[in-house]
NUVOKE-523969 format. One record per residue (C-alpha): residue in three letters; residue number from 1; x, y, z. Coordinates in pm, 1 decimal. Each point is the difference from the previous one (the first is absolute). Layout:
N
PT    aa     i         px         py         pz
PT   Ala   NUM          X          Y          Z
...
***
This chain:
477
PT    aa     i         px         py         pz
PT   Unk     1   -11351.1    15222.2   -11403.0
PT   Unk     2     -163.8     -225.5      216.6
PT   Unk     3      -45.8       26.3      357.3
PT   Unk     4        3.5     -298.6      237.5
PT   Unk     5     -101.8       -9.6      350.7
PT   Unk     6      176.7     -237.3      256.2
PT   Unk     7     -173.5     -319.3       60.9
PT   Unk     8     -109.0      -54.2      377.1
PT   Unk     9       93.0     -371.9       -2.0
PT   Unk    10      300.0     -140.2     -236.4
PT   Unk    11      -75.5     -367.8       19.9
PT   Unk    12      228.1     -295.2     -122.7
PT   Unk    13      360.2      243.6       10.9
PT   Unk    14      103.8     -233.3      244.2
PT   Unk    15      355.0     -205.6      -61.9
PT   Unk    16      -47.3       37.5     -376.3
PT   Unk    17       57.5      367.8      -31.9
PT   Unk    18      313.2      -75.7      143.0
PT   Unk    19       92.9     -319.8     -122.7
PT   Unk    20      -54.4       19.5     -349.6
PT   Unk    21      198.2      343.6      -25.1
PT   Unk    22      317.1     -176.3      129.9
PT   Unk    23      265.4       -8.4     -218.5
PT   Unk    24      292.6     -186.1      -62.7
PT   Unk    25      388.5      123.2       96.6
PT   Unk    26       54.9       -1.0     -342.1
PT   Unk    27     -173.7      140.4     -319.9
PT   Unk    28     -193.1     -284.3     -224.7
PT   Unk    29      210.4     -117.0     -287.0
PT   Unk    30     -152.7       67.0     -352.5
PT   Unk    31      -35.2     -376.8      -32.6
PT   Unk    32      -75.8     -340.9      253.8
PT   Unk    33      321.6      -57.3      224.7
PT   Unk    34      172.3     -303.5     -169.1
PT   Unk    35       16.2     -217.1      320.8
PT   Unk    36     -398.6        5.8       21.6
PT   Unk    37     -157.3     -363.8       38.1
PT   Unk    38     -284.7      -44.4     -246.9
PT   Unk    39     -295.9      -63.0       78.4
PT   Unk    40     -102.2     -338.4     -189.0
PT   Unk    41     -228.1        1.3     -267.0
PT   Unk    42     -367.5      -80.3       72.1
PT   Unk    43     -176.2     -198.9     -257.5
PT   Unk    44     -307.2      169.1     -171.1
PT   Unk    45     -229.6     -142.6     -292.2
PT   Unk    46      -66.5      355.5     -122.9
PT   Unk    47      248.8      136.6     -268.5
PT   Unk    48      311.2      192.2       95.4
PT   Unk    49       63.3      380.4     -118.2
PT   Unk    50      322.2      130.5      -86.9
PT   Unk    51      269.6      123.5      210.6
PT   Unk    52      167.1      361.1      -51.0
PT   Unk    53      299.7      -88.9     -161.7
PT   Unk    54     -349.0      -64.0     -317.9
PT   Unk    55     -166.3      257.9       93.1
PT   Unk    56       38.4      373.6     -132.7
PT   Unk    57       88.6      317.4      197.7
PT   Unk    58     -273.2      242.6       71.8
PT   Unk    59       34.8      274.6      148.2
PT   Unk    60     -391.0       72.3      -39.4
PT   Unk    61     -247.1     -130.5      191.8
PT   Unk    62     -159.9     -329.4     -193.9
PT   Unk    63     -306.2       93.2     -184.5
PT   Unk    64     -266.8     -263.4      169.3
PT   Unk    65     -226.3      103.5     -337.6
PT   Unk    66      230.5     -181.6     -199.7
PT   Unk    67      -44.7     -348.2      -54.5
PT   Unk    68      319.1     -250.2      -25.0
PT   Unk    69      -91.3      -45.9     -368.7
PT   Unk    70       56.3      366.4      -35.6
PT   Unk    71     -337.7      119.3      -74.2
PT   Unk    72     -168.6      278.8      196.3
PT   Unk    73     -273.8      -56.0      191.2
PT   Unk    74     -333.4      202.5     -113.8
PT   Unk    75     -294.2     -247.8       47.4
PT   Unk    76     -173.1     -128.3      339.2
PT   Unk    77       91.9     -380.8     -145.0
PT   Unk    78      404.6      120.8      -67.7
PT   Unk    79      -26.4       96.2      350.3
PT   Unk    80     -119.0     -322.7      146.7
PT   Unk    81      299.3     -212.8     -185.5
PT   Unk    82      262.9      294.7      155.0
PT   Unk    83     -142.8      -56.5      313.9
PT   Unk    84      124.4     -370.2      -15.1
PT   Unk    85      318.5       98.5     -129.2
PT   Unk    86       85.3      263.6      260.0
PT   Unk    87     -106.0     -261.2      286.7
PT   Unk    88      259.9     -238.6     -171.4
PT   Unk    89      268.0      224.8       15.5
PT   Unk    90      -69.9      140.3      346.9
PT   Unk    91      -34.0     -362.1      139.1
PT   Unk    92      329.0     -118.9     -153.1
PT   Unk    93      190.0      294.0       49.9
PT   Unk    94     -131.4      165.9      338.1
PT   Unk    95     -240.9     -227.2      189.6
PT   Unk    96       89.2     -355.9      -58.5
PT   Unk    97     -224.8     -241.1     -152.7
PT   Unk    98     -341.3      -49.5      195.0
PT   Unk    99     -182.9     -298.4       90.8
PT   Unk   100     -349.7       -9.0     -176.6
PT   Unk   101     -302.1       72.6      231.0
PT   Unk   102      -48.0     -354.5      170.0
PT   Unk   103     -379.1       34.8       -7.1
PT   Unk   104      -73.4     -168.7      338.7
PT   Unk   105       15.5      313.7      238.9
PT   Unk   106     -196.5     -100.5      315.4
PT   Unk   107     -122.6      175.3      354.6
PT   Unk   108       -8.9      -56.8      323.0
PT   Unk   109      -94.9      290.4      265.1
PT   Unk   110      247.0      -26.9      329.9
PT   Unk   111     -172.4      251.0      195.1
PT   Unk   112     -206.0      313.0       -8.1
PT   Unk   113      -33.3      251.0      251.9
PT   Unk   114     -210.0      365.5       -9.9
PT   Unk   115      207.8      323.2       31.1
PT   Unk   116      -52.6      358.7       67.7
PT   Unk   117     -317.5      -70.6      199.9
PT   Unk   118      -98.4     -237.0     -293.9
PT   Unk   119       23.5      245.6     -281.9
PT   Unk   120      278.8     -183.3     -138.4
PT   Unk   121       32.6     -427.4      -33.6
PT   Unk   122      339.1     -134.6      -46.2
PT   Unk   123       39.6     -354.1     -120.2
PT   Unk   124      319.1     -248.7       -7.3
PT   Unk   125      -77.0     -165.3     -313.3
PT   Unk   126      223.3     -315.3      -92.0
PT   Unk   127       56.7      -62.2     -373.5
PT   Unk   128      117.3     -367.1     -103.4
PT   Unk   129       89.1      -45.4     -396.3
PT   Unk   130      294.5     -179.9     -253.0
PT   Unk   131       55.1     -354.7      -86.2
PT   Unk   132     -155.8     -196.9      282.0
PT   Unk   133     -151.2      346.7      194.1
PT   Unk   134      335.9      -45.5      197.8
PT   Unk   135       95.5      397.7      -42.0
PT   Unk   136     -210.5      252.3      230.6
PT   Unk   137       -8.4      321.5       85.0
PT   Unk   138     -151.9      215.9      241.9
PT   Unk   139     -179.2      327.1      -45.6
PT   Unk   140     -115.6      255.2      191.7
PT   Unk   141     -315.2      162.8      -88.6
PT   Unk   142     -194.2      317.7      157.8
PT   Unk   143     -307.9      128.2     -153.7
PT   Unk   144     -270.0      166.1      154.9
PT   Unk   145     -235.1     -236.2      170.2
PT   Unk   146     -341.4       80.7     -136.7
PT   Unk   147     -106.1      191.2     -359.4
PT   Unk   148       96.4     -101.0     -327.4
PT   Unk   149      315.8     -127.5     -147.2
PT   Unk   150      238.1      244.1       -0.7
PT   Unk   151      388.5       85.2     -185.4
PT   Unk   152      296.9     -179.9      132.8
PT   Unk   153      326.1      133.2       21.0
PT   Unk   154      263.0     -287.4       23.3
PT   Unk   155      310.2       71.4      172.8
PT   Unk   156      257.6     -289.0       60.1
PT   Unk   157      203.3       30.6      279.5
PT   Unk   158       66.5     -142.6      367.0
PT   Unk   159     -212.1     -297.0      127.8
PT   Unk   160     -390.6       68.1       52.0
PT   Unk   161     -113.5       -9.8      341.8
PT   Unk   162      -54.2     -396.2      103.3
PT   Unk   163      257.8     -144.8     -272.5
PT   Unk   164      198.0     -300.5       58.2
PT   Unk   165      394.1      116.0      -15.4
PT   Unk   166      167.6     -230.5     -235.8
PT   Unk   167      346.3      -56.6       53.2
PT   Unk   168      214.9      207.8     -119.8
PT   Unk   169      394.4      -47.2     -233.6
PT   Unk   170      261.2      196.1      120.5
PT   Unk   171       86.5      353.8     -195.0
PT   Unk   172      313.9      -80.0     -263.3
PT   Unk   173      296.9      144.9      111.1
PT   Unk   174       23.2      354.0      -27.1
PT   Unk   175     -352.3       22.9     -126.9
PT   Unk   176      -74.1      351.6      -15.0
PT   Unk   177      331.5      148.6       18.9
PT   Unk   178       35.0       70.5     -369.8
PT   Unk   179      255.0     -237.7     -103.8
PT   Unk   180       32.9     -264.8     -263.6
PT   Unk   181     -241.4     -300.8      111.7
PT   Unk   182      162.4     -223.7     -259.8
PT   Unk   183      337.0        1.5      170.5
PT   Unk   184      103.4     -296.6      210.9
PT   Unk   185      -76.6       39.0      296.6
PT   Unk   186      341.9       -5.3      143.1
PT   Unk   187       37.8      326.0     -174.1
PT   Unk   188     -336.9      139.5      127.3
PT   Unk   189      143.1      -65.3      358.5
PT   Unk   190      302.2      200.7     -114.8
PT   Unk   191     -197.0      268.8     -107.0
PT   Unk   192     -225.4       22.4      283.9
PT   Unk   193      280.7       11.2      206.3
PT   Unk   194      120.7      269.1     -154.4
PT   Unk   195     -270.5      193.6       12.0
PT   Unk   196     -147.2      -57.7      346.5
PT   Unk   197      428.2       71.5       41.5
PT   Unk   198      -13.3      335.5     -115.6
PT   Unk   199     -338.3      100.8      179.4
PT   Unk   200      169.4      -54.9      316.6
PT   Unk   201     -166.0     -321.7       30.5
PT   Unk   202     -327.7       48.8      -68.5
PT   Unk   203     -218.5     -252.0     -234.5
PT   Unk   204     -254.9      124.7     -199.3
PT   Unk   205     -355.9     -137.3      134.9
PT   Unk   206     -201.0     -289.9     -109.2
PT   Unk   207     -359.6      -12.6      -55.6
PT   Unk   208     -159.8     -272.4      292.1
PT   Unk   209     -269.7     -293.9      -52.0
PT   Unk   210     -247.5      120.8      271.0
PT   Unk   211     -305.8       16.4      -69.4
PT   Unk   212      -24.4      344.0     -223.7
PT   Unk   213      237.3     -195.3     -246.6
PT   Unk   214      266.0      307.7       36.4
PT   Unk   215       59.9      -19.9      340.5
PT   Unk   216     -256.9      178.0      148.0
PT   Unk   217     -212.7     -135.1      313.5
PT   Unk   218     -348.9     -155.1      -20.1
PT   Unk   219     -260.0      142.7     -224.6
PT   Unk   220     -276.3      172.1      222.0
PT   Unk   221     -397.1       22.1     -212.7
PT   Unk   222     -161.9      184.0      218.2
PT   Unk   223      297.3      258.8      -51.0
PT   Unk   224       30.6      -69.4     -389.1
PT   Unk   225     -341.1       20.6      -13.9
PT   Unk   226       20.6      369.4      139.6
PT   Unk   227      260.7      149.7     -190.8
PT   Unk   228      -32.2     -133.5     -286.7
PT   Unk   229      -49.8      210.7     -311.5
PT   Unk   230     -165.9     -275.5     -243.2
PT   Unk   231     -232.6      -74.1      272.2
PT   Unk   232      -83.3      345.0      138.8
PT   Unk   233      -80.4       91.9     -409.9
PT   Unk   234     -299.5     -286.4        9.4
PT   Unk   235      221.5     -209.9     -203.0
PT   Unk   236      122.1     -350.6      104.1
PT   Unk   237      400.6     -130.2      101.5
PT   Unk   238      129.0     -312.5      -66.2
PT   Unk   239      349.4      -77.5       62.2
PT   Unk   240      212.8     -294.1       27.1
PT   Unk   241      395.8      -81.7       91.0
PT   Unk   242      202.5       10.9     -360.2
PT   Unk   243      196.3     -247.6      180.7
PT   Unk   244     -188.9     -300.8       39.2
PT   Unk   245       32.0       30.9     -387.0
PT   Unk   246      333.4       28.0      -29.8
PT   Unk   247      260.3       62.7      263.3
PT   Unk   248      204.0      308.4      -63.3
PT   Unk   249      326.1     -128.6       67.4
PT   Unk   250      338.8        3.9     -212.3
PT   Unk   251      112.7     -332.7      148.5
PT   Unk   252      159.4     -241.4     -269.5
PT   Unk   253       60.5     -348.3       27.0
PT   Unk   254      274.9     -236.7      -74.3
PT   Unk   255      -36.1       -2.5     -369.7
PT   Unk   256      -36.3      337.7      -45.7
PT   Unk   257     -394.1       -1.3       -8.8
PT   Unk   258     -215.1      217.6      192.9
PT   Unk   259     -114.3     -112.4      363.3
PT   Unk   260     -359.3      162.6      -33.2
PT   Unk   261      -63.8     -263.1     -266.3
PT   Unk   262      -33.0     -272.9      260.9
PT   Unk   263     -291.7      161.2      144.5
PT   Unk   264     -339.4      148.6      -15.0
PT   Unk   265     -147.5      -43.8     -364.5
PT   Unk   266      308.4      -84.4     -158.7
PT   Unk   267       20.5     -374.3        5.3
PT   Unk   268     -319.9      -78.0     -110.9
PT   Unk   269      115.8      164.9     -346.7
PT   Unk   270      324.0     -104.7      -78.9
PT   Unk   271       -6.8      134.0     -337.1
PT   Unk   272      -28.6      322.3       16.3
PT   Unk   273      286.0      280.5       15.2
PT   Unk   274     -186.6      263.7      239.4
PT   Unk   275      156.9      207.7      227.9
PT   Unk   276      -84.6      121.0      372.7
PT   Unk   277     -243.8      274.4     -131.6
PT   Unk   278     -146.9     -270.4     -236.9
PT   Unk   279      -99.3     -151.1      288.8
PT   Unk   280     -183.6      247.5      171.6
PT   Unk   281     -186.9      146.6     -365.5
PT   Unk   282     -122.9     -412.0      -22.2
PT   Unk   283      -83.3       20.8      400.4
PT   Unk   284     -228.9      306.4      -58.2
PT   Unk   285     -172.4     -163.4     -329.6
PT   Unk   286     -116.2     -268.8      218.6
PT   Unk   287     -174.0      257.0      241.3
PT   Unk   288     -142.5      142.5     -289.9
PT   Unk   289     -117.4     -360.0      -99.4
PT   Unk   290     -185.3       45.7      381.8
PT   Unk   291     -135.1      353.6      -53.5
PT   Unk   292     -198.2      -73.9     -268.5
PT   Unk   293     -255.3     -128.7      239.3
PT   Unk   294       25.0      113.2      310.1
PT   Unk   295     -261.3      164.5      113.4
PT   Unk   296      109.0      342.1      147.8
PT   Unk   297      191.7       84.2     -315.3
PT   Unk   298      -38.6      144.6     -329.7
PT   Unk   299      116.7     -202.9     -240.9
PT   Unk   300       40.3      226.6     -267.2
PT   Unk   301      181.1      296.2      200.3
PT   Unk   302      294.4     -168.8      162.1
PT   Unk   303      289.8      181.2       58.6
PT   Unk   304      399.4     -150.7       20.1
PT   Unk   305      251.2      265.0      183.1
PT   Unk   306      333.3      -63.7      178.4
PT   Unk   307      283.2      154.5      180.1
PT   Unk   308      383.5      -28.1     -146.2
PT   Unk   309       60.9     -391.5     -120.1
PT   Unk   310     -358.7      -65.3       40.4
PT   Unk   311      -78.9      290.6     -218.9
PT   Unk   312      169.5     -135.4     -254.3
PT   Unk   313     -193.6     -276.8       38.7
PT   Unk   314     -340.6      175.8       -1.8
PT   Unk   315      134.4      137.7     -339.4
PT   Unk   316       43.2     -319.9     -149.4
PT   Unk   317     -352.4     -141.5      180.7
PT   Unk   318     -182.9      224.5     -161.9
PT   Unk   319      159.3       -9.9     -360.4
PT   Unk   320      -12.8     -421.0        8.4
PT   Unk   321     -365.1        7.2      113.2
PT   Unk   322     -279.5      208.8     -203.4
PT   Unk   323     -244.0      -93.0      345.3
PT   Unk   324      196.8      274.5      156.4
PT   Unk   325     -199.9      310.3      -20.8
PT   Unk   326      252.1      295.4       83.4
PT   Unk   327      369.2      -68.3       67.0
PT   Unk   328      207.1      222.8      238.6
PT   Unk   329      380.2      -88.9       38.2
PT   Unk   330      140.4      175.7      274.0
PT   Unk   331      349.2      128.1       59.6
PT   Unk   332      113.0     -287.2     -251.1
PT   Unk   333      307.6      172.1      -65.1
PT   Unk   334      303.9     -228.7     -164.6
PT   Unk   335     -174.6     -212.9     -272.5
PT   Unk   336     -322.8      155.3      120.6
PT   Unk   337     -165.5      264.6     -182.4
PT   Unk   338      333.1      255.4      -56.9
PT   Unk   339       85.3     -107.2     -390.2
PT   Unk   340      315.5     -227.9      -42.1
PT   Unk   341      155.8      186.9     -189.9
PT   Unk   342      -10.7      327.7      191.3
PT   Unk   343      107.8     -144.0      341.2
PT   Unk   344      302.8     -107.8      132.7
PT   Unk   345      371.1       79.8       33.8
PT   Unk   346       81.4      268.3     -264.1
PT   Unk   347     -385.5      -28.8     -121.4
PT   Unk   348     -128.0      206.8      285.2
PT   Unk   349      141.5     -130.5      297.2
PT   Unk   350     -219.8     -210.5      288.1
PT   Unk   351     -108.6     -365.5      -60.4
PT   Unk   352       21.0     -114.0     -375.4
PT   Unk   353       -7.6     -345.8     -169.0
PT   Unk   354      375.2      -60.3       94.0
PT   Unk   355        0.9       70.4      366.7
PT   Unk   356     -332.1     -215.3       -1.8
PT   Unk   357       95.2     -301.1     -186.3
PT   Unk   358      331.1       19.9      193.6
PT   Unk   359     -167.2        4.0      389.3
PT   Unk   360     -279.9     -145.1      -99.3
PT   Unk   361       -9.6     -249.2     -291.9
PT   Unk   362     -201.6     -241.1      163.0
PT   Unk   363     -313.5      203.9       -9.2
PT   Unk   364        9.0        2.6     -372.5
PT   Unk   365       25.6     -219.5     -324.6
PT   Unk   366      351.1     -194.7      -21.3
PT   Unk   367      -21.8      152.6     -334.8
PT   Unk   368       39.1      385.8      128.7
PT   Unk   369      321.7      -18.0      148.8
PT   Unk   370      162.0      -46.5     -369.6
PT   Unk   371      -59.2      392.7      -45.3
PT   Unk   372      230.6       96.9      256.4
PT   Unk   373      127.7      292.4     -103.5
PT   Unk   374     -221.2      -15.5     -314.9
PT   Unk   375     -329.5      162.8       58.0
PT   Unk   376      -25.4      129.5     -352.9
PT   Unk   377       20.7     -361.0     -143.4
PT   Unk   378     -379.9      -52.8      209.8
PT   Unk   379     -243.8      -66.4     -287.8
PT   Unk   380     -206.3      143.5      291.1
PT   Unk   381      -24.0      278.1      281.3
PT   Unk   382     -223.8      117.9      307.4
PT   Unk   383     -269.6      105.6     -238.0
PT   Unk   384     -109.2     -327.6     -167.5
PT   Unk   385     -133.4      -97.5      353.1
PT   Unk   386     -283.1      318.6        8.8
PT   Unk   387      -65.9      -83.5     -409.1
PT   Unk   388      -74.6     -364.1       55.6
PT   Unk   389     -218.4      156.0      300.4
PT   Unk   390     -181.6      208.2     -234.5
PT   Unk   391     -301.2      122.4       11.0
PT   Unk   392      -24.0      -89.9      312.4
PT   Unk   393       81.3      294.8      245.5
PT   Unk   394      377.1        2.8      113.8
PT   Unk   395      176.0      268.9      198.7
PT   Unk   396      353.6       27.6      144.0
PT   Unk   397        6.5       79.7      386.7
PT   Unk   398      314.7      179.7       44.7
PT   Unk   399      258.2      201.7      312.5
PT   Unk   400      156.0      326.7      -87.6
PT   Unk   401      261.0      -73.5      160.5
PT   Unk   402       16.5     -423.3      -22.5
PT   Unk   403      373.5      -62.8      -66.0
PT   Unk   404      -65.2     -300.2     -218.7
PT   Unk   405     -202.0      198.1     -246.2
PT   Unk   406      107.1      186.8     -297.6
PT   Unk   407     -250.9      281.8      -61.7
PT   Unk   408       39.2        7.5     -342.6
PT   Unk   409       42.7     -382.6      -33.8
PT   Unk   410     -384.2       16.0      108.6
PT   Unk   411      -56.8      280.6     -300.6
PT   Unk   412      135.5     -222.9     -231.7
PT   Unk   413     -218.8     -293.3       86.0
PT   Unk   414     -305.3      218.9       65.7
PT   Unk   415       19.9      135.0     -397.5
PT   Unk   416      122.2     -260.8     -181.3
PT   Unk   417     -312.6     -197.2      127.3
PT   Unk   418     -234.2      268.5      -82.3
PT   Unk   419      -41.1      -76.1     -374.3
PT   Unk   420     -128.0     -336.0       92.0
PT   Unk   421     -276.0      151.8      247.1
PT   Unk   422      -92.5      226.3     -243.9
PT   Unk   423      -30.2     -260.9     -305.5
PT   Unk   424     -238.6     -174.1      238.1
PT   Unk   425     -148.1      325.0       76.4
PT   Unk   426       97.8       57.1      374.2
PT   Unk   427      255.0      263.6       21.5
PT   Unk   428     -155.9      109.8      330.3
PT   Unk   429       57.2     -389.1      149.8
PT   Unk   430      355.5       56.7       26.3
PT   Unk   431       81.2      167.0      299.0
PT   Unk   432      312.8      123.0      246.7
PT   Unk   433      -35.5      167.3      353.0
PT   Unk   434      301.6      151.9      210.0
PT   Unk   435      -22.8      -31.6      346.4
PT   Unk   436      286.1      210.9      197.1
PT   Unk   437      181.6     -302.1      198.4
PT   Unk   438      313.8     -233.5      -79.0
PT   Unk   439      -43.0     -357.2      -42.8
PT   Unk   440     -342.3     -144.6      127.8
PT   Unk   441     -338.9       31.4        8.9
PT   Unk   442     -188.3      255.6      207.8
PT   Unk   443     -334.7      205.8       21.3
PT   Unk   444        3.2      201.6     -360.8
PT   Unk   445       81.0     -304.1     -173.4
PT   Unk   446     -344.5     -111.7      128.7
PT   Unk   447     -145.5      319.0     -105.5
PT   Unk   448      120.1      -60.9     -377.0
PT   Unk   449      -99.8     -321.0      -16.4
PT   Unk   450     -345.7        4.6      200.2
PT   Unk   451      -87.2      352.3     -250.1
PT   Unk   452      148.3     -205.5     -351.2
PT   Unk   453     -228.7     -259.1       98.1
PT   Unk   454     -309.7      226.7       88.5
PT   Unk   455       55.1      139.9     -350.1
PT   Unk   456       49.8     -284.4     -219.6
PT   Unk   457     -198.3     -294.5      212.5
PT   Unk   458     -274.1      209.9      156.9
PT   Unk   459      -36.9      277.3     -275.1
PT   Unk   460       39.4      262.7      294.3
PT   Unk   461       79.1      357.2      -76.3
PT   Unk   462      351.2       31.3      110.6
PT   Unk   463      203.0      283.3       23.4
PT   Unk   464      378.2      -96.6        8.8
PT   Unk   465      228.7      -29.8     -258.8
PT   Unk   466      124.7     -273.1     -139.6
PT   Unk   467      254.2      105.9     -244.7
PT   Unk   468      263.9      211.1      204.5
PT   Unk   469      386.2      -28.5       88.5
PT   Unk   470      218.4      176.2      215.5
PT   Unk   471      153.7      296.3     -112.5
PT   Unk   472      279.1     -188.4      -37.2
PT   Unk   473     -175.3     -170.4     -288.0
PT   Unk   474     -285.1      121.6      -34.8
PT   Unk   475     -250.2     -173.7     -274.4
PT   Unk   476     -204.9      252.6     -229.3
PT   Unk   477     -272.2     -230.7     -198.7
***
């Protein structure tokens, strides 16, 4: 058994720990609700997969050391092509098709200011990049202001301190509340109504557009500075708002199509199918594009972690881009790290691929919603993220008691990628830590991450393990 201690600070539980465990009045049919709207079809010049109804049931996890022709991977070069393959599927299926890397990433510093009695500098870098340099971005970086370049933990989230706020689409209706966003929305309304109805009249709250992104107030560096854990390791903290990528909103337009296409990155690339998390896994490539020379940070040990959504797409950051040094989802829950095919509505209970492509479609490949009801039709599951991420250190931040997460959901995920770590001969890479909170991100998730990455970036002695469950479900390797 493993024992957890309770984090000081749980950070990011705001609205979401509440929002996404809403549910609907009614349990989720086994298949789409007929009166859906589809979302049109987005033209794409890469090849299309096939759909479940061609697709075999397995009940098994999908062996990512078997190749589509069949043939079992045993030779570094094998492992190269699968590595293709398995990006293929995951982009059509999960992710969306991504834009290439434009090549034109640019800087500009805003400001700069001194921190901590100037022990710490914190710079508002602007990023300008795509056809034209018409996109931009704007990150948030703290490093330590004088020694050598140092590791960089990434960690999307609200606005950095200084940042323009963009204008911002309004949520879809009944965005968060668990229901079908495909419905019309003269049906949401009904819904909504019904709900709010039989709370007495309450409504379920909405994240805000101030300038933490979630509806918190203004960032404060000297106080981020301070409390940081990144920063109080020696380690650099770069950050940046996941929605001036992509807004995360369930609006729909006219035809059916999603609002948060009319924004951000989107219309600059047309012709490509990715989803809302898409978005923010392309946003954090081009800050990669950035790291690679700035001066406070060290290139070759950055770090991707995230909280809930964002975690997911710190999981998918980190598999898509080999310049990623140690990837760290955290609290990922529903399509997150829990397997597929252990999660879910008579599969475990808590957030599985139904409820998720159900409430929150958007954030995914059109493609996904097809295996409604179907998760054992995925050519795919949770674990094919960590194996395209191999060797490369990866470790699953978890909440004993997170109500989106299925414990053993993250068990299945956690061995079934082990035989790739160990082909490549890093068994040790692949990591999980338990932290005793519910959804979020507090203090002992920190402490995992900051010791995983002693270990495997800094060769430090550390004494935690890496390996253990809760009793629950508990992991003997």
């Amino acid at each position: 058994m493993i024992i957890l201690r309770r984090p000081a600070l749980i950070a990011f539980c705001w609205f979401i720990g509440a929002v996404t465990t809403s549910r609907a009045a009614e349990p989720i049919p086994p298949r789409p609700d007929p009166r859906e709207t589809p979302v049109p079809k987005i033209k794409v010049a890469a090849r299309d997969l096939p759909g479940p109804d061609a697709l075999p049931e397995r009940k098994e996890m999908p062996d990512p050391m078997i190749m589509n022709d069949g043939t079992r991977v045993t030779t570094p070069e094998q492992w190269r092509k699968r590595r293709a393959e398995i990006r293929e599927v995951l982009e059509f299926y999960h992710v969306g098709r991504l834009p290439p890397a434009p090549g034109n990433v640019q800087d500009t510093e805003v400001s700069s200011q001194l921190l901590l009695g100037g022990k710490i500098k914190y710079r508002l870098i602007k990023l300008t990049f795509g056809p034209e340099n018409k996109l931009s971005l704007h990150v948030g970086i703290y490093a330590p202001a004088a020694g050598t370049p140092v590791p960089a933990v990434i960690q999307p989230g609200g606005s950095p301190p200084g940042a323009p706020q963009l204008p911002r689409l309004p949520q879809g209706v009944g965005q968060g509340r668990g229901l079908d966003i495909l419905l019309p929305q003269e049906i949401l309304q009904a819904q909504v109504a019904a709900l709010d109805a039989a709370k007495g009249g309450g409504s379920a709250p909405k994240g805000g557009g101030g300038a933490g992104g979630f509806g918190f107030g203004p960032p404060d560096p000297e106080r981020i500075a301070a409390t940081n854990a990144a920063l109080q390791h020696g380690f650099a903290y770069v950050t940046f708002n996941t929605n001036d990528c992509a807004e995360d909103t369930t609006l729909r337009l006219a035809d059916g199509s999603f609002a948060f296409r009319t924004t951000r990155f989107f219309p600059a690339y047309p012709g490509y199918d990715w989803g809302i998390i898409g978005g923010w896994v392309w946003g954090t490539m081009r800050v990669v594009d950035y790291l690679q020379h700035d001066p406070a940070v060290d290139k070759t040990k950055l770090i991707i972690t995230g909280t809930s959504r964002i975690g997911k797409a710190a999981m998918i950051s980190g598999a898509f881009d080999d310049r990623i040094a140690l990837v760290a989802p955290g609290a990922s829950s529903g399509l997150g790290t829990p397997a597929y095919r252990f999660s879910g509505e008579g599969r475990g209970g808590r957030e599985g691929l139904t409820l998720m492509v159900r409430k929150y479609g958007n954030q995914f490949s059109p493609h996904l919603h097809q295996f409604w009801g179907q998760e054992d039709k995925l050519p795919y599951d949770a674990h094919w993220f960590p194996a395209l991420t191999a060797p490369r250190p990866w470790i699953a931040l978890e909440g004993t008691h997170d109500q989106n997460v299925v414990h053993h959901g993250v068990k299945q995920t956690w061995l079934a990628a082990r035989p790739v770590y160990a082909f490549l001969g890093a068994t040790d890479k692949l990591g999980v830590y338990w932290a005793d909170r519910p959804h979020g991100f507090g203090d002992t998730d920190w402490d995992g991450l900051l010791a995983f990455a002693d270990k495997h970036l800094l060769g430090k002695r550390v004494s935690r393990a890496f390996d253990l469950f809760p009793a629950t479900d508990e992991v003997k390797p």
